[in-house]
C-alpha positions in Angstrom: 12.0 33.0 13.3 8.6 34.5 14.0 6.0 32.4 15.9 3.3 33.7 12.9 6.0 31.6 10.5 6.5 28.4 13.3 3.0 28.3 13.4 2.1 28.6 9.4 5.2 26.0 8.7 3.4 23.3 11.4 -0.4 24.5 9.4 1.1 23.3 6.2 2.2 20.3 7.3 -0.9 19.6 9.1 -2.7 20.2 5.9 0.1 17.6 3.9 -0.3 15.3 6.2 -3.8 15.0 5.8 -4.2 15.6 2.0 -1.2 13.8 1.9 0.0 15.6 -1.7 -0.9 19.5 -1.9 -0.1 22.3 -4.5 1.0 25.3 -3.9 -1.4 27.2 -5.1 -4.2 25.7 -2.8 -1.4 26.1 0.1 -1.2 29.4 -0.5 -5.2 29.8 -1.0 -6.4 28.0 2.2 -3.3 30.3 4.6 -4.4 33.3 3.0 -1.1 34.5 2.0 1.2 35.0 -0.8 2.8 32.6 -3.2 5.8 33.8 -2.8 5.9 33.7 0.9 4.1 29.9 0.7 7.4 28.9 -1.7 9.7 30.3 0.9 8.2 28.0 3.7 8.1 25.1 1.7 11.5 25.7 0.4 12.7 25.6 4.4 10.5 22.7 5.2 12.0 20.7 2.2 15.5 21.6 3.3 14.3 19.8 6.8 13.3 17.1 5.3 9.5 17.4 6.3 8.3 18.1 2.8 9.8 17.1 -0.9 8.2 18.7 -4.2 6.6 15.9 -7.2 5.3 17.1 -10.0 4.1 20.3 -9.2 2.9 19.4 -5.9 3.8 19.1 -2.4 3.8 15.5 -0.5 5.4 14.4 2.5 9.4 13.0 2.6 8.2 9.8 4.3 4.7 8.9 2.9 4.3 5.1 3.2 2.0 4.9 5.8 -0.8 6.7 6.8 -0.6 9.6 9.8 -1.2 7.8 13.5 -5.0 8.5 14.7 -4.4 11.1 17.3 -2.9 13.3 14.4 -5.2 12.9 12.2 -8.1 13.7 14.9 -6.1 17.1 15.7 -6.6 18.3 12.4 -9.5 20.1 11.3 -11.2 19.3 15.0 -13.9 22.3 14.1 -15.1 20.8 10.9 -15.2 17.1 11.8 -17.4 18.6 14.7 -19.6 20.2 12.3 -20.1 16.9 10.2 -20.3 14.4 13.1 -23.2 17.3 14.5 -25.0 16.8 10.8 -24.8 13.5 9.8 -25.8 12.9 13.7 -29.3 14.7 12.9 -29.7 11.9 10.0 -30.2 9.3 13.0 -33.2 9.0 15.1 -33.6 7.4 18.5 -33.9 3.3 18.3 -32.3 2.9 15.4 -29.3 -0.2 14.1 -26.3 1.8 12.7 -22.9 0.6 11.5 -20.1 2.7 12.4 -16.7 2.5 10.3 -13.1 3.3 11.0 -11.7 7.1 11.1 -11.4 10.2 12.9 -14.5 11.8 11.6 -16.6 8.5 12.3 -15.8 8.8 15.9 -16.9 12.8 15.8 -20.0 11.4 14.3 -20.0 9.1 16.7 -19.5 11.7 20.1 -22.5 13.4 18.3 -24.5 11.0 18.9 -24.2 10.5 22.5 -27.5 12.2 23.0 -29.7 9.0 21.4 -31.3 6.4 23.1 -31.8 2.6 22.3 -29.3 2.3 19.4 -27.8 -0.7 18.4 -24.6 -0.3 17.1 -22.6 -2.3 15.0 -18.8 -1.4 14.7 -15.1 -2.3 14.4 -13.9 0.9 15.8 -13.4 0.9 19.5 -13.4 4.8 20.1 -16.6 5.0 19.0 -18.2 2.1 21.1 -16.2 4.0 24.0 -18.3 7.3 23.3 -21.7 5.5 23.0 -20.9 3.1 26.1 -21.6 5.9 28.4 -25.6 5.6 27.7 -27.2 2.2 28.8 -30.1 2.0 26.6 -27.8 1.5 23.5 -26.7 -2.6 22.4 -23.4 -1.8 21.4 -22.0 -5.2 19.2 -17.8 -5.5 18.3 -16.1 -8.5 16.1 -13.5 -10.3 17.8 -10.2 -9.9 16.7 -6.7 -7.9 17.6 -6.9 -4.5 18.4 -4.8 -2.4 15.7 -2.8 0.4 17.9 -3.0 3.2 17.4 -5.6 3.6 15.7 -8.2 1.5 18.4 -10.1 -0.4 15.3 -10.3 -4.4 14.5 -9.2 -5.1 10.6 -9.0 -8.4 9.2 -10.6 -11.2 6.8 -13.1 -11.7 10.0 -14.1 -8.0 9.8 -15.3 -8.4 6.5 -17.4 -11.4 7.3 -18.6 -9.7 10.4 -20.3 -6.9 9.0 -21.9 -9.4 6.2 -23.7 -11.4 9.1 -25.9 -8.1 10.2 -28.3 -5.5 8.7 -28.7 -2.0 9.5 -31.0 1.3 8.9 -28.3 3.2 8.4 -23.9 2.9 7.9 -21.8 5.8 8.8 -18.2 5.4 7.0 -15.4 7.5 5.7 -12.6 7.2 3.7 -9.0 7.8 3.3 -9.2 10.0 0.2 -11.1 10.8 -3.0 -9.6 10.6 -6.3 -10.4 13.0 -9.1 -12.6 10.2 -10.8 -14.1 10.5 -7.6 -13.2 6.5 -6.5 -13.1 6.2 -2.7 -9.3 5.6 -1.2 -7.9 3.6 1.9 -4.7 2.7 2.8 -6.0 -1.4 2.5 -7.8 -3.4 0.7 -8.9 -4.9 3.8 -10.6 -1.6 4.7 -12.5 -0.9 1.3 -13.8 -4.1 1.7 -15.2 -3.7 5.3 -16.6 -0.5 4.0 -18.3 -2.1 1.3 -19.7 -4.7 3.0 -21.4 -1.7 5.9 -22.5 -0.2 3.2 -24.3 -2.9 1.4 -25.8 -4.3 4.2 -27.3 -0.6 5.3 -30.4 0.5 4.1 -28.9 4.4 3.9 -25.5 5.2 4.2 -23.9 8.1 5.0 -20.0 9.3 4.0 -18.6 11.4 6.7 -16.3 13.2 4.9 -13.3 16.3 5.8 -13.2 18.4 2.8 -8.7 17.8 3.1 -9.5 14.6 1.8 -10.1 15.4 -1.8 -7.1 15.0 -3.6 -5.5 12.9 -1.1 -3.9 10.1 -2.3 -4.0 6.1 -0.7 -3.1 3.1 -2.8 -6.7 1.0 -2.4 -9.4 2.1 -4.7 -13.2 1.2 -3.8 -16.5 2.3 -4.6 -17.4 6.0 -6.5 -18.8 9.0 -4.1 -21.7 9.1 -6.5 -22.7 5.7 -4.8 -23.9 6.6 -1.3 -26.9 7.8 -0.1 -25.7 10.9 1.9 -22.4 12.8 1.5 -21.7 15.0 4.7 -18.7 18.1 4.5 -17.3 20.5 6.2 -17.5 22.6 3.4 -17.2 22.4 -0.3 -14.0 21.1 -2.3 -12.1 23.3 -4.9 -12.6 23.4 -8.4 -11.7 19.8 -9.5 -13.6 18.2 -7.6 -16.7 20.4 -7.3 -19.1 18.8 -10.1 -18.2 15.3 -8.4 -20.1 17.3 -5.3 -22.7 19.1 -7.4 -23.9 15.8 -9.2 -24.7 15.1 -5.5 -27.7 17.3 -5.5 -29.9 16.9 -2.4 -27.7 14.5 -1.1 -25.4 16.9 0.3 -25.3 18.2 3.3 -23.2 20.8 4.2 -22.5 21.6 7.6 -23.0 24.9 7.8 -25.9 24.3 6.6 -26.0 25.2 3.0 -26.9 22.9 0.0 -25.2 22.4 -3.8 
C-alpha cells in the first residue's frame, strides 16, 4: 500500500475521531479527493474494524468514550493555535479569567503566556502548568483527584468551586455542537462546570475547532447563541453555517475574517 493511502487512512480517522460521526461526502470534501476513492478507504478501515457505517455516516467501531487528551491535542495542532492566538488578543494584562477543560483551552492558554498579573481560576492542570512559568500571575486550582489522562479536576466540588469566584472573562469549550446548535460534553458534570464559568464571567469566550460541529456526546447544555465571543479556526459547512452567521460580530475567525 502507498504511504499517500497509509497516511489519508490515519487523516480520516483523525478526523472520526474528533467529529466522532462523519459523512462521506464531507470526508471526501475536507481530503480533496474523490468519492469513490474516500469509499474505498473506508470500506478497508471498516473491514479492520477502525470504522463501521450508521445511517449514512461514518462513526468509530468503539465510541463509548471520548478520545484520550494527547490525541485529541494532535489533531488540528495549526488551528487550535490560530484560536488560542485570537481569543488570547480578547485578554488584557491584570485581568481574572476562568479557564475550562479541553485541548483548545490549553492552546488558548499557551497563548497567553505573554500576560502579566493574571489571576486565573481553573480546573485544568495543563493550563496552570503553561501560565506557572510567569510569576506575576495568581494561579487558583479546586482540590480534588486528578482525572488521567486528561490532567483536569471533575466532580460535585468543581461545580461549587467555580460558583464561589467571579471573573472578567471565562474561556471554555465544548465537546460538540448539535445541529440545534446545543453545546455537547461527554458528562453532565462538565456542562455543569461550564455553566457555572460562564455565569460567573462577565464575557465569555467559546474556543471552539471547527471538527466539532456535528460531533456527537451524550450531555446537552447551553446554545452557541448564548456566549459572548465564539472563536474558530474557520467556518463550519453548510448545516451549521446560519447557527455561525446569527453570531454576527461575535465571531472571530482566526484568520482573521468576520461572518
Amino acid at each position: 500500500m502507498s504511504e499517500r493511502r497509509l497516511k489519508r487512512r490515519d487523516t480520516i480517522l483523525g478526523i472520526v475521531r474528533e467529529r466522532g460521526m462523519v459523512t462521506v461526502d464531507a470526508l471526501a470534501e475536507m481530503l480533496g479527493v474523490s468519492m469513490q476513492t474516500i469509499r474505498r478507504d473506508i470500506d478497508i478501515l471498516c473491514e479492520d474494524d477502525a470504522l463501521h457505517r450508521r445511517h449514512g455516516r461514518i462513526e468509530l467501531a468503539h465510541q463509548s468514550q471520548n478520545t484520550p487528551f494527547d490525541l485529541r491535542a494532535a489533531t488540528n495542532p495549526s488551528g487550535k493555535h490560530r484560536i488560542g492566538e485570537a481569543a488570547a488578543r480578547l485578554i488584557p494584562d491584570g485581568a481574572t479569567i476562568f479557564i475550562s477543560i479541553g485541548s483548545t483551552t490549553l492552546s488558548t492558554a499557551r497563548a497567553l503566556r505573554s500576560r502579566r498579573n493574571l489571576t486565573v481560576i481553573t480546573n485544568n492542570l495543563s493550563a496552570a502548568m503553561a501560565l506557572s512559568d510567569e510569576m506575576s500571575n495568581r494561579i487558583i486550582l479546586p482540590g480534588g483527584e486528578l482525572r488521567l489522562p486528561d490532567r483536569d479536576i471533575l466532580g460535585s466540588d468543581v461545580v461549587d468551586f467555580f460558583n464561589r469566584y467571579r471573573a472578567e472573562y471565562a474561556i471554555f469549550g465544548a465537546a460538540g455542537v448539535a445541529e440545534d446548535g446545543s453545546l455537547l460534553e461527554f458528562h453532565t458534570v462538565e456542562v455543569r462546570a461550564r455553566e457555572r464559568i460562564r455565569e460567573n464571567a462577565r464575557s465569555s469566550i467559546l474556543v471552539l475547532d471547527s471538527m466539532k460541529f456535528g460531533r456527537l456526546a451524550p450531555a446537552a447544555g447551553e446554545n452557541i447563541r448564548e456566549v459572548d465571543h465564539l472563536v474558530l479556526d474557520r467556518m463550519p459547512g453548510d448545516e451549521f453555517a446560519g447557527i455561525v452567521e446569527d453570531m454576527g460580530a461575535r465571531l472571530i475567525l482566526a484568520e482573521g475574517r468576520a461572518a
